[in-house]
C-alpha positions in Angstrom: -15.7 -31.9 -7.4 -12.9 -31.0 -9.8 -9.3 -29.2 -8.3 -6.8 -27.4 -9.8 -3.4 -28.9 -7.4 -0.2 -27.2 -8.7 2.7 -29.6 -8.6 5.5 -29.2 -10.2 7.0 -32.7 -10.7 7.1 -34.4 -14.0 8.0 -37.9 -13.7 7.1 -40.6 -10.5 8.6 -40.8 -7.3 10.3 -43.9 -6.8 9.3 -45.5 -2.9 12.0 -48.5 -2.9 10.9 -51.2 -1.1 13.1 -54.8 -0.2 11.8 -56.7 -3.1 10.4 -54.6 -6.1 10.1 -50.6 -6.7 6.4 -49.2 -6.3 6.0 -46.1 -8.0 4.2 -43.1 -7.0 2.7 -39.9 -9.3 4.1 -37.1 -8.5 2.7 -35.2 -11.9 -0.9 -35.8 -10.8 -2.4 -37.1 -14.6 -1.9 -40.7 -13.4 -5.5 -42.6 -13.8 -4.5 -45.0 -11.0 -3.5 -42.5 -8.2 -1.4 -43.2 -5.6 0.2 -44.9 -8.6 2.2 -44.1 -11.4 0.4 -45.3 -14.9 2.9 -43.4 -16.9 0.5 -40.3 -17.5 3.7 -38.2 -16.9 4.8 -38.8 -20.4 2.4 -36.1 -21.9 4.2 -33.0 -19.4 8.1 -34.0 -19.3 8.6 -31.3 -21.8 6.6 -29.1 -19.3 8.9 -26.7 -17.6 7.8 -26.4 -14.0 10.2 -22.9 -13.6 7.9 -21.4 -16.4 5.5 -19.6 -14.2 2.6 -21.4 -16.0 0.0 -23.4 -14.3 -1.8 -26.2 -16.6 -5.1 -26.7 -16.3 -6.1 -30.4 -17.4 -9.8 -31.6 -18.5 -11.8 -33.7 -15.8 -10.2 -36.7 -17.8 -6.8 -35.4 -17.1 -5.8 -35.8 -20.5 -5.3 -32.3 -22.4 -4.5 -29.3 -20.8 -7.9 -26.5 -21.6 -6.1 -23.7 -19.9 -2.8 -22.0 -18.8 -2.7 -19.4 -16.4 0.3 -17.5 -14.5 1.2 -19.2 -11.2 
């Protein structure tokens, strides 16, 4: 079943463990969720404050819509 989340991040959430950082989406386009595949690339230019919510495809890969938050 397809959702629309609003979230307004645009880059991953860093979870640092003892050894090695693990990465976490926080833009919701990553492909491997929890975890961050670098998805976020294609909304940094995004501006979260503009009122705008993106709709994305069921592929999560171009935005089909825009509507006011």
């Amino acid at each position: 079943m397809p959702r629309l989340v609003r979230l307004d991040a645009t880059g991953p959430i860093e979870i640092p463990p003892q050894d090695k950082s693990v990465w976490v989406c926080g833009c919701g386009l990553s492909r491997d969720l929890p975890f961050c595949d670098g998805s976020h690339k294609k909304c940094e230019k995004m501006e979260p404050e503009s009122g705008k919510v993106y709709v994305y495809d069921d592929d999560r890969k171009r935005v089909v819509e825009q509507r006011d938050a």
